[in-house]
N, CA, C and O atoms as a MOPAC input file, in Angstrom:
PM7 MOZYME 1SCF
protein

 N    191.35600 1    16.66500 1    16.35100 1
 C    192.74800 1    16.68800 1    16.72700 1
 C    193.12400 1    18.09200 1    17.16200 1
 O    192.61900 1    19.08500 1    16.64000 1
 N    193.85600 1    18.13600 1    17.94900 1
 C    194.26200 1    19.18500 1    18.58600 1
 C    195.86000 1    19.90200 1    18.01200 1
 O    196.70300 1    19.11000 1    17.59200 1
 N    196.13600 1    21.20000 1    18.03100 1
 C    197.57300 1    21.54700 1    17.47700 1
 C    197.78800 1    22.62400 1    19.06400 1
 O    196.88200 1    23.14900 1    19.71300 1
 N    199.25900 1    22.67900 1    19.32600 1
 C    199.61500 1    23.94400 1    20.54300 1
 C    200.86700 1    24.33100 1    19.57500 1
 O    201.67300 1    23.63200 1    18.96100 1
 N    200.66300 1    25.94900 1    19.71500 1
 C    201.02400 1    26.51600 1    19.12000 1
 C    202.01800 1    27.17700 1    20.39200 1
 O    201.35400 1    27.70300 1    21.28600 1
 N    203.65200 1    27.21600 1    20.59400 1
 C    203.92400 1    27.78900 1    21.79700 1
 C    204.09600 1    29.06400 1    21.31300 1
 O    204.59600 1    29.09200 1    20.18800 1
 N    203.78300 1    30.35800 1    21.91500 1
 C    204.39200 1    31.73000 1    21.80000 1
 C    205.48500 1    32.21800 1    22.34200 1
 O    205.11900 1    32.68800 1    23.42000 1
 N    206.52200 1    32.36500 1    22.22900 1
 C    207.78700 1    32.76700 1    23.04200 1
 C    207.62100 1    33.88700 1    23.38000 1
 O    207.20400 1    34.53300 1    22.41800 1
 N    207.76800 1    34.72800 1    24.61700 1
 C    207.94200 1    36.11300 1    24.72100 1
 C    209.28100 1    36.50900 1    24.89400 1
 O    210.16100 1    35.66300 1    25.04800 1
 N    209.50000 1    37.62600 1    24.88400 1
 C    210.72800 1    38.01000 1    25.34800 1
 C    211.31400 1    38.13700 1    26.55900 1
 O    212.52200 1    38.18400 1    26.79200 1
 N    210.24300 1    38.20000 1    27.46400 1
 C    210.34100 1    37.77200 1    28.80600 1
 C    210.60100 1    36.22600 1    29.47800 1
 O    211.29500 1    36.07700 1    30.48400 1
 N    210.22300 1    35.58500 1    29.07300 1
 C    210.74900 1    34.49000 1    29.04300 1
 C    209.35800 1    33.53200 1    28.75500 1
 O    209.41700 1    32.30600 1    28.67100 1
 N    208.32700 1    34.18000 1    28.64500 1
 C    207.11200 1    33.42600 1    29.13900 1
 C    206.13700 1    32.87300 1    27.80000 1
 O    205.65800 1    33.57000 1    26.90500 1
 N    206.05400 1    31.81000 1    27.93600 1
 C    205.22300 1    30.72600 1    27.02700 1
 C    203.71600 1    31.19300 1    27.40900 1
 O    203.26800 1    31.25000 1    28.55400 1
 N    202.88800 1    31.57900 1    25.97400 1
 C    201.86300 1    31.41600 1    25.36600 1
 C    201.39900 1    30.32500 1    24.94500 1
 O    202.20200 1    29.92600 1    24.10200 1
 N    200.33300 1    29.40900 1    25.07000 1
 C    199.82700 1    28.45200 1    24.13300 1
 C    198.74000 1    29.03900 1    23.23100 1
 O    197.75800 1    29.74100 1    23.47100 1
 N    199.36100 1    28.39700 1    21.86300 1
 C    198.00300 1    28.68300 1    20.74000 1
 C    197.51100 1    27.50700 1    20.70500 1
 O    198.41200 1    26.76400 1    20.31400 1
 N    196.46900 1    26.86000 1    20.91900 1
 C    195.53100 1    26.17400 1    20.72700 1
 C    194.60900 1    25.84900 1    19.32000 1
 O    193.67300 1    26.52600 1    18.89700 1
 N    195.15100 1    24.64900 1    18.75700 1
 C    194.72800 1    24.74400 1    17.45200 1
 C    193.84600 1    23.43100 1    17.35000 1
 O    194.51000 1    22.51500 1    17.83700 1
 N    192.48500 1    22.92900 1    16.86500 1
 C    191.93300 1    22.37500 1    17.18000 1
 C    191.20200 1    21.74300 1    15.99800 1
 O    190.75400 1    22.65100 1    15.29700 1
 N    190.92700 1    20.62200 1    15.53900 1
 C    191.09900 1    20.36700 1    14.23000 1
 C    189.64200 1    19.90300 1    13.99400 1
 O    189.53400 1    18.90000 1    14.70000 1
 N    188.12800 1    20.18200 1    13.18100 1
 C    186.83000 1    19.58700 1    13.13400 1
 C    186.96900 1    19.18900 1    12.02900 1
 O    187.67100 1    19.84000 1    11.25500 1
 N    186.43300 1    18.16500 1    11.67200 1
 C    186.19900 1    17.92400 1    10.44600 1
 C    184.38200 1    17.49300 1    10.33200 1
 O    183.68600 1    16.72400 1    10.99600 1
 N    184.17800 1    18.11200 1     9.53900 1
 C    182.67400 1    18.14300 1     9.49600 1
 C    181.93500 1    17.67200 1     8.24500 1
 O    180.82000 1    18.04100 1     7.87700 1
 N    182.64400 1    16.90800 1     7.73200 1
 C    182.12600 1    16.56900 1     6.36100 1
 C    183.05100 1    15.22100 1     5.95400 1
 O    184.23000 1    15.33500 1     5.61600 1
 N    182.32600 1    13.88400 1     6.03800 1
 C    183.15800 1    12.70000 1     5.57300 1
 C    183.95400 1    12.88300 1     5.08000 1
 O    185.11200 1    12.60600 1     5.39100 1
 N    183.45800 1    13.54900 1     3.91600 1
 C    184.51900 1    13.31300 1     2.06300 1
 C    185.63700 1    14.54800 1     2.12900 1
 O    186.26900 1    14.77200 1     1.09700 1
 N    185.91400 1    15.40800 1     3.39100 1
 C    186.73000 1    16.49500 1     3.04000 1
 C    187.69400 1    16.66900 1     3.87400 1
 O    188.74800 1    17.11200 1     3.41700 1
 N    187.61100 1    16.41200 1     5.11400 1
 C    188.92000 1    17.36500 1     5.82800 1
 C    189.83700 1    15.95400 1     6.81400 1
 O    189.09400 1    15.16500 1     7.39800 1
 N    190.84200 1    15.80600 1     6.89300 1
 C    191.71500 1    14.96800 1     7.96900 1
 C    193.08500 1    15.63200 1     8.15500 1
 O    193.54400 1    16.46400 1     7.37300 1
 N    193.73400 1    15.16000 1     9.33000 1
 C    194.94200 1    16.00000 1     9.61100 1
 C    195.84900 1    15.50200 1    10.55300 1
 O    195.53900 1    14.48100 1    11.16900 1
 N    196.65500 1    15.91700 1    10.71400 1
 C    197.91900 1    15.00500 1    12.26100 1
 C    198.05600 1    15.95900 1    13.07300 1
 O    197.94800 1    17.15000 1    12.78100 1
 N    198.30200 1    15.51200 1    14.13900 1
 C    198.25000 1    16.57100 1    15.24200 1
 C    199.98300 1    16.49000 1    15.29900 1
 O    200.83600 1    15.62900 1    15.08500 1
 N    199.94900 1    18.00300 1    15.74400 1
 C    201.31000 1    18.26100 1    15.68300 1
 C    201.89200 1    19.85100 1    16.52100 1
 O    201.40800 1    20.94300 1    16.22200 1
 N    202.64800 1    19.72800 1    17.24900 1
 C    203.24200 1    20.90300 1    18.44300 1
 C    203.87800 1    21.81000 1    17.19100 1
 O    204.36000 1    21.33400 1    16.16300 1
 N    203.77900 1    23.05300 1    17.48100 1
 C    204.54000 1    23.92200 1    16.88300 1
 C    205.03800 1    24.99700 1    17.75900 1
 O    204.28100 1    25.32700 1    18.67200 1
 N    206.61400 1    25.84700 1    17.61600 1
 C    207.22800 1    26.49900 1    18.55300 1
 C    206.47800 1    27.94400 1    17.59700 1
 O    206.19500 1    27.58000 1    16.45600 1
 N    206.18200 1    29.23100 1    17.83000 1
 C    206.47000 1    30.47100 1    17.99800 1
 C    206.37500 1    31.35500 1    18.23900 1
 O    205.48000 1    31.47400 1    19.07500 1
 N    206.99600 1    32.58300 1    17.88600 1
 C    207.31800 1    33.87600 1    18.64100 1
 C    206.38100 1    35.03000 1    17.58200 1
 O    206.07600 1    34.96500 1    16.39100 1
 N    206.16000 1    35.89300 1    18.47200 1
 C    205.20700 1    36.82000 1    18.41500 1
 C    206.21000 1    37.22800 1    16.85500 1
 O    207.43700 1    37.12900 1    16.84900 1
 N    205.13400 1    37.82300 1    15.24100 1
 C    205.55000 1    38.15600 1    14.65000 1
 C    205.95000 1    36.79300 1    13.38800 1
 O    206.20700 1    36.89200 1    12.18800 1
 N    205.85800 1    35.57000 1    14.29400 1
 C    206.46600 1    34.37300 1    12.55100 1
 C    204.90400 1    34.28400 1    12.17800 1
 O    203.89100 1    34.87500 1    12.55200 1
 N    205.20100 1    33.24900 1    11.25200 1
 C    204.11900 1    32.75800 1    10.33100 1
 C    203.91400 1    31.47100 1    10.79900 1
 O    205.04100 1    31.29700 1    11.26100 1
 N    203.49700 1    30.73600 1    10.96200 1
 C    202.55700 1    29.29700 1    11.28800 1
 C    201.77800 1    28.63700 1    10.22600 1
 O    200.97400 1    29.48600 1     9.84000 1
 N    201.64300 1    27.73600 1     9.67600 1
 C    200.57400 1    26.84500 1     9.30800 1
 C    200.00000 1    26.15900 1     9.92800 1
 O    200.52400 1    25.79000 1    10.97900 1
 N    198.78800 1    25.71300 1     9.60900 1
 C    197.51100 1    25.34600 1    10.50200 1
 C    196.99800 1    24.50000 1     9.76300 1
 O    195.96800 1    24.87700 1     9.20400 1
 N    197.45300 1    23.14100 1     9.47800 1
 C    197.28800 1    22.07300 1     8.48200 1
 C    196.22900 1    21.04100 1     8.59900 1
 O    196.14500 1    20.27300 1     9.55700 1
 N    195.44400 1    21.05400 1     7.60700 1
 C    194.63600 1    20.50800 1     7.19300 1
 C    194.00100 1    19.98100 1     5.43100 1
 O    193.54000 1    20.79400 1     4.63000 1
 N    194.10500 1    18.80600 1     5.21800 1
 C    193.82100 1    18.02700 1     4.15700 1
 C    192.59100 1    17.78800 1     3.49000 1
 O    191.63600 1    18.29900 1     4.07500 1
 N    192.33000 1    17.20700 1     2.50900 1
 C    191.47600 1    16.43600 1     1.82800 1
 C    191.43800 1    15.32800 1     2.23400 1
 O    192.52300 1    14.74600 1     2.19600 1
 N    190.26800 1    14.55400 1     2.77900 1
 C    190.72400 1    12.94300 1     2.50900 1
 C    190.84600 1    12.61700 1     0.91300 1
 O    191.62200 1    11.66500 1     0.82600 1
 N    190.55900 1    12.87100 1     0.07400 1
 C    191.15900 1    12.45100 1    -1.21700 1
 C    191.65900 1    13.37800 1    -2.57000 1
 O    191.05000 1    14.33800 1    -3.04100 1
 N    192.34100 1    13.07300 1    -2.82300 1
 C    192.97400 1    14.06900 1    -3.87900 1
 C    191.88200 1    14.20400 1    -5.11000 1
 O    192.04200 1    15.18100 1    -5.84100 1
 N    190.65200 1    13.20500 1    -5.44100 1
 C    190.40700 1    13.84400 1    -6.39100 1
 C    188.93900 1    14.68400 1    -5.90100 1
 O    188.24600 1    15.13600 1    -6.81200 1
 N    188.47500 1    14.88600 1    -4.43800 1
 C    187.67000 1    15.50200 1    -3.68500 1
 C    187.43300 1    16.61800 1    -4.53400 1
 O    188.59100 1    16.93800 1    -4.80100 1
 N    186.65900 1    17.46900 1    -5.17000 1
 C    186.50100 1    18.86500 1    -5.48200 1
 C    185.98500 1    19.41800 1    -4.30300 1
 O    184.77900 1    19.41600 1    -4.05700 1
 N    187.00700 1    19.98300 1    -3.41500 1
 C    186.27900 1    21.01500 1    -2.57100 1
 C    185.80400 1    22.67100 1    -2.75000 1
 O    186.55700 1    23.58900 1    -3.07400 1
 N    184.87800 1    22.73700 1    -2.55500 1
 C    184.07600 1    23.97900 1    -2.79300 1
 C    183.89700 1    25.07000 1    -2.07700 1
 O    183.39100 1    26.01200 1    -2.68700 1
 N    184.22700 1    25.27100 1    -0.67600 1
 C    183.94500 1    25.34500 1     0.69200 1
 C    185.17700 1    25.18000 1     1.46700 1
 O    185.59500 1    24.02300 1     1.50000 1
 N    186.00900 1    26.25800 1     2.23800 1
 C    187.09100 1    25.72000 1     3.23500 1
 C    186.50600 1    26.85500 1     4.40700 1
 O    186.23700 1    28.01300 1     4.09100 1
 N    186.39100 1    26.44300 1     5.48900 1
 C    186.12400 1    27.91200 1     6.58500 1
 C    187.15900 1    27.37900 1     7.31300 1
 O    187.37600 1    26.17900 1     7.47900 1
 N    187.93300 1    28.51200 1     7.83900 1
 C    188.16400 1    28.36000 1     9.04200 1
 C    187.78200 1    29.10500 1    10.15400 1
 O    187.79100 1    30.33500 1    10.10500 1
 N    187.58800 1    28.75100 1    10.73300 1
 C    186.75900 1    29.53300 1    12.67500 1
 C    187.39100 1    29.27500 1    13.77400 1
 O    187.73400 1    28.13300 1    14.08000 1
 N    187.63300 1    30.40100 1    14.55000 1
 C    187.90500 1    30.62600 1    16.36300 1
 C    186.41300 1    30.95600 1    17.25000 1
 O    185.88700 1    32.04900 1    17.46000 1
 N    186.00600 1    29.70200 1    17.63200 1
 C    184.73600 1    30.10900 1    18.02500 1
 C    184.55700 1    30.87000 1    18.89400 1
 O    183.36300 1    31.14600 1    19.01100 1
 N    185.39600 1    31.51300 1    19.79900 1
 C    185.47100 1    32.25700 1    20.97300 1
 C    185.49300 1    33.57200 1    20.17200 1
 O    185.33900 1    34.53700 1    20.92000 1
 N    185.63400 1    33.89100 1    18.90800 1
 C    185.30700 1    35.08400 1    18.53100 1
 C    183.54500 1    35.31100 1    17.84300 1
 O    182.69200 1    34.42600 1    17.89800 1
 N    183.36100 1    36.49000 1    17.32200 1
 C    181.89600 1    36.75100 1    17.20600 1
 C    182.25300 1    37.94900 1    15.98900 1
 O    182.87500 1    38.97400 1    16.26500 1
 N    181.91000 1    37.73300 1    15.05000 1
 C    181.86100 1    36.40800 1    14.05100 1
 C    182.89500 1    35.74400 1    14.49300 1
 O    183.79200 1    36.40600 1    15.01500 1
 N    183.05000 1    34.16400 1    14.39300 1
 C    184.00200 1    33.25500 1    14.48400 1
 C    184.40400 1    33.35600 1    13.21500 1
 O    185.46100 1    32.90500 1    13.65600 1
 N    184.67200 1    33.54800 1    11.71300 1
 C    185.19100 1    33.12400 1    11.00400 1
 C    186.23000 1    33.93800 1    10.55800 1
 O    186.17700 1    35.13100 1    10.25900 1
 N    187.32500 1    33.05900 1    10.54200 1
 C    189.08700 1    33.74300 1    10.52600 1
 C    189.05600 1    33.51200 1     9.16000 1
 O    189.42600 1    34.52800 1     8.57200 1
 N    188.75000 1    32.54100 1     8.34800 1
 C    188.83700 1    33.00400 1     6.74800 1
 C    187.80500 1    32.07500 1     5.71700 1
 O    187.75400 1    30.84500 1     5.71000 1
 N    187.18100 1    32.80000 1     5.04600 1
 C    186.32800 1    31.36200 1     3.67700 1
 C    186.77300 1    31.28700 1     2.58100 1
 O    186.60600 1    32.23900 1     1.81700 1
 N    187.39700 1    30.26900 1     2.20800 1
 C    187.58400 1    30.47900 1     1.12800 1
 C    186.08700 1    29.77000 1     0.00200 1
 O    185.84700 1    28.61700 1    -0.35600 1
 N    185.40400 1    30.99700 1    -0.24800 1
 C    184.64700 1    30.75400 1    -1.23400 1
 C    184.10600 1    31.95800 1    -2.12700 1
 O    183.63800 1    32.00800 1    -3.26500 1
 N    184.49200 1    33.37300 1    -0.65900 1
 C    184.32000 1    34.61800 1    -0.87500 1
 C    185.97600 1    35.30600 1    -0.60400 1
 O    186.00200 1    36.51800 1    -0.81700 1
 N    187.01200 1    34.83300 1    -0.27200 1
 C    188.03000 1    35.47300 1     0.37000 1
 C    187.91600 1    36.27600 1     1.76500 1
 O    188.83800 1    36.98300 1     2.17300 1
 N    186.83700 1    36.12200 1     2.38200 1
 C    186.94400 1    36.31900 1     3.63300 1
 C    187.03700 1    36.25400 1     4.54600 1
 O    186.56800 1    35.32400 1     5.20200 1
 N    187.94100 1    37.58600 1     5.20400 1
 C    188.85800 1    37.26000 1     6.78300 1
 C    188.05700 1    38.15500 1     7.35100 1
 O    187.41600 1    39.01600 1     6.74800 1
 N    188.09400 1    37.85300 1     9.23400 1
 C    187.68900 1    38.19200 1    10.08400 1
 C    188.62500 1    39.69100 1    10.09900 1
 O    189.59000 1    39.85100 1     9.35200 1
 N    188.07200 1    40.89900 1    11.24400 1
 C    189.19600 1    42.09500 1    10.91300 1
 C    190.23400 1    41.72200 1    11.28800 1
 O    191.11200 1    41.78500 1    10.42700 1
 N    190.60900 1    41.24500 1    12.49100 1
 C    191.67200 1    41.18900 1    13.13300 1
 C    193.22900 1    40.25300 1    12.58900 1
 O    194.40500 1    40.38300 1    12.92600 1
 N    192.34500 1    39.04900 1    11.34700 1
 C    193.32700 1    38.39700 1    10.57800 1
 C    193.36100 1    38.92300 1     9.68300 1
 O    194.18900 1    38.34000 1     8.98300 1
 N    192.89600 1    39.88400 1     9.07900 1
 C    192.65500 1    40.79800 1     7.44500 1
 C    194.67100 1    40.81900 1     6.88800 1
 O    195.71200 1    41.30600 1     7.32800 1
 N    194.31800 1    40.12100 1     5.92500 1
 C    196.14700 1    40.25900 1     5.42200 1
 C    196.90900 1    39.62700 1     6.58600 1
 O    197.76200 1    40.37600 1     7.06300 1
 N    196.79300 1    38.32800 1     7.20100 1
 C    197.58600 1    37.90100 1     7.92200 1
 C    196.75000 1    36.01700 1     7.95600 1
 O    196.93400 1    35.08200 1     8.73500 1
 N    195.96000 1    36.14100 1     6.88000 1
 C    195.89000 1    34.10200 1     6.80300 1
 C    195.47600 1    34.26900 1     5.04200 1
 O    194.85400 1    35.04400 1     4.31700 1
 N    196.13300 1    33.21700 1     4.95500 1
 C    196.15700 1    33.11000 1     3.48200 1
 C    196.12600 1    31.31500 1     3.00700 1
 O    196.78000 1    30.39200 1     3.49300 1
 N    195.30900 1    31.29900 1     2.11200 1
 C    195.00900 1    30.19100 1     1.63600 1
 C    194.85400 1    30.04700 1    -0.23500 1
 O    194.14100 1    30.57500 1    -1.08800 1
 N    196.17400 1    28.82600 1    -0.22400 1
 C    196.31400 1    29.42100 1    -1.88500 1
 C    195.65100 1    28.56200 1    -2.55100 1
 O    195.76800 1    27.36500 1    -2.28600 1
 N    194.97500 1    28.92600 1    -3.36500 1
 C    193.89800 1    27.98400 1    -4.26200 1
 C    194.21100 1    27.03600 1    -5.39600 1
 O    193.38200 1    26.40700 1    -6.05400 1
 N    195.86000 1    27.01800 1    -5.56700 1
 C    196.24900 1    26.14600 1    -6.48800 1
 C    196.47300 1    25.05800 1    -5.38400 1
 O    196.57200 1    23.90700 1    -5.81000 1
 N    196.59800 1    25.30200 1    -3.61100 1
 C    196.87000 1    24.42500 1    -3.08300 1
 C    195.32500 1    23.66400 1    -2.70900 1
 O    195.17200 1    22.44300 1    -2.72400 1
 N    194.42900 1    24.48400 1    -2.43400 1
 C    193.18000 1    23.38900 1    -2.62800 1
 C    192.70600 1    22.68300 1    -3.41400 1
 O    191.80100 1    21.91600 1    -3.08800 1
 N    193.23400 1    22.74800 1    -4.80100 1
 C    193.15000 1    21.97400 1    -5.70800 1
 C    193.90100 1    20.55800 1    -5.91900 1
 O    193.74600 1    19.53600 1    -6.58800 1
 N    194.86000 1    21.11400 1    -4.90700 1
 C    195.76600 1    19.34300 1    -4.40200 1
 C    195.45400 1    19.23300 1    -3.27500 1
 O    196.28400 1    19.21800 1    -2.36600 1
 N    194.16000 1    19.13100 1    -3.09400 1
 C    193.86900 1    19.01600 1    -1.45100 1
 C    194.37400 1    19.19200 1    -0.13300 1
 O    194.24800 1    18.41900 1     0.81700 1
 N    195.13500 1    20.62100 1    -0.18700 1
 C    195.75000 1    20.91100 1     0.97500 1
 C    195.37500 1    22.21900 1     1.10900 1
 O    195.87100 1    23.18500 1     0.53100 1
 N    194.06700 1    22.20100 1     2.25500 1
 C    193.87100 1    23.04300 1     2.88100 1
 C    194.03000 1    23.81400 1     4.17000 1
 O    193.07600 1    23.97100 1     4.93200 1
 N    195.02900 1    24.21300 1     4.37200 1
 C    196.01900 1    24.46200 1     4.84700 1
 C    195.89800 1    25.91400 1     5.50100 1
 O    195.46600 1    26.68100 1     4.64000 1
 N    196.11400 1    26.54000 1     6.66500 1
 C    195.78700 1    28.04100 1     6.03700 1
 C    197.47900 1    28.50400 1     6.78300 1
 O    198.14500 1    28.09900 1     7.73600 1
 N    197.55600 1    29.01100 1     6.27200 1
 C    199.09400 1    30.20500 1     6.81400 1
 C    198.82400 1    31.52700 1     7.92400 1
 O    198.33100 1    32.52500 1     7.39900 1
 N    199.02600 1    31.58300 1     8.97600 1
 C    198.81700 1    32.99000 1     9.91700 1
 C    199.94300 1    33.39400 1     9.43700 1
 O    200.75800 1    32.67300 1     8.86200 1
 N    200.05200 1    34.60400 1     9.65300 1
 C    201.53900 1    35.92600 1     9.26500 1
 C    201.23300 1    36.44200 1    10.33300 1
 O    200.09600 1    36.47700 1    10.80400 1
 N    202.41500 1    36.97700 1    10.90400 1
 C    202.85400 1    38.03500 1    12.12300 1
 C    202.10200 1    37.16800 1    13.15100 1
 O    201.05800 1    37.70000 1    13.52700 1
 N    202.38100 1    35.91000 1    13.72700 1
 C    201.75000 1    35.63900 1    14.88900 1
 C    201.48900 1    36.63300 1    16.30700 1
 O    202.39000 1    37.38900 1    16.67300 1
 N    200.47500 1    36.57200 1    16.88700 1
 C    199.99000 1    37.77500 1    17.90300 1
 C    199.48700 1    36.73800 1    19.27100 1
 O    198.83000 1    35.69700 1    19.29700 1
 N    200.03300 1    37.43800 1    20.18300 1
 C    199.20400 1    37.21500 1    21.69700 1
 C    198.07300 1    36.89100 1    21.44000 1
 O    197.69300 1    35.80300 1    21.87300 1
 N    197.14700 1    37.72300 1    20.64500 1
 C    195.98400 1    37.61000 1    20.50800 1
 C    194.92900 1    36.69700 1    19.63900 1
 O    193.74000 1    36.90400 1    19.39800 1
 N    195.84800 1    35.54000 1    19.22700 1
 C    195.66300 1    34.82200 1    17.91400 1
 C    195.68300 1    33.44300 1    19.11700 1
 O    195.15000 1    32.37500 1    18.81700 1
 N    196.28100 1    33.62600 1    20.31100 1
 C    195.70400 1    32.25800 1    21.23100 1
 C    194.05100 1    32.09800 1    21.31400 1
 O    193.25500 1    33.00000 1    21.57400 1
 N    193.74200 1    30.66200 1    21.01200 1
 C    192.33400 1    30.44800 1    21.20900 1
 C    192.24700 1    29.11800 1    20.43600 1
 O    193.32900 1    28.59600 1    20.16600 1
 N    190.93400 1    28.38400 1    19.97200 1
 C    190.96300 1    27.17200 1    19.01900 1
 C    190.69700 1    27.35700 1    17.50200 1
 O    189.93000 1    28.23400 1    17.10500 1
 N    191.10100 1    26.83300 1    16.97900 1
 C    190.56800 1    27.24000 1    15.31600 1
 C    190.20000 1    25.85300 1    14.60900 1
 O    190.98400 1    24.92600 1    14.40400 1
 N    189.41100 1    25.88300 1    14.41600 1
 C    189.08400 1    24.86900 1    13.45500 1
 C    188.72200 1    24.76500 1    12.25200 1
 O    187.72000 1    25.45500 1    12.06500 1
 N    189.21900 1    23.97300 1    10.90600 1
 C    188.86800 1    23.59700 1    10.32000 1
 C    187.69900 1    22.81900 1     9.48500 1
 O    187.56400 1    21.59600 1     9.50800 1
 N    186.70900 1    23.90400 1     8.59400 1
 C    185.80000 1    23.08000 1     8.32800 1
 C    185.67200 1    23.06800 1     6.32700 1
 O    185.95000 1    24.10100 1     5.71900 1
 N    185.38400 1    22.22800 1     5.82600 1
 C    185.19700 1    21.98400 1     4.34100 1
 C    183.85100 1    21.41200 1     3.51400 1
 O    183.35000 1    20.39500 1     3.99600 1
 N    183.46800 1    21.75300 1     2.78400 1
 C    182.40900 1    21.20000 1     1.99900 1
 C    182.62700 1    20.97400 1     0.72700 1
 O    182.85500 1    21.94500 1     0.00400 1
 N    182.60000 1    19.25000 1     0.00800 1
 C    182.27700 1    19.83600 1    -1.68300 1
 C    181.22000 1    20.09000 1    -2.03500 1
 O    181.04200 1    19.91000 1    -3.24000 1
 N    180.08900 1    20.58400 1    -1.27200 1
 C    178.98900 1    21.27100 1    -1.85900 1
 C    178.49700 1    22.73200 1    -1.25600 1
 O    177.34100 1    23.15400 1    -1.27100 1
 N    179.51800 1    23.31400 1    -0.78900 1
 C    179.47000 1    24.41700 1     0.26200 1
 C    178.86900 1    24.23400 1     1.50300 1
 O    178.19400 1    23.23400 1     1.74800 1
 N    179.15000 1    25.50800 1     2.64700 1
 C    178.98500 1    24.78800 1     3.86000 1
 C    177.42600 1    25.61400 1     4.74700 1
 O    177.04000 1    25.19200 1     5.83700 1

């Protein structure tokens, strides 16, 4: 599933963020596709689920494959790519209710591209 993320400029001119949804593991990840409006500087969520609440997931990545490393955050080590460092956050009382979910802060020009979602309950 796909997410567009619009960027407003101040000029008048629309950015698309491109948000792109994998799920790579039966037992772990599903989601709704859904448009979101904003402007350089908000916060965004980038939503993605459990298929089941009592799933123990072990494993959440998320990745922009057009980057090198692709990975924008794991939650298994807490690690972000530099450029998202303190700007995606994923809270672990919320993976425990199966919402893996991740939050961008300060949206950027530079945060257009695809991201996807991937999960393991046995790591990935």
């Amino acid at each position: 599933m796909e997410y567009d993320i619009w960027l407003l400029m101040s000029s008048g001119v629309k950015l698309v963020l491109s948000l792109k949804y994998l799920k790579v593991c039966t037992t772990c990840c599903t989601s709704v596709q859904i448009n979101l409006t904003a402007e350089p500087g908000d916060t965004v969520t980038l939503p993605c689920r459990a298929l089941t609440h009592n799933t123990t997931v072990s494993t959440v990545k998320w990745i922009r494959p057009d980057l090198e490393p692709e990975d924008i955050f794991l939650y298994q080590d807490n690690h972000q790519y530099p450029t998202f460092k303190n700007r995606v956050e994923l809270k672990e009382e919320q993976v425990k209710d199966g919402d893996l979910s991740l939050n961008l802060k300060n949206v950027r020009i530079s945060d257009t591209g695809t991201y996807e979602c991937r999960c393991s309950d046995s790591g990935l």
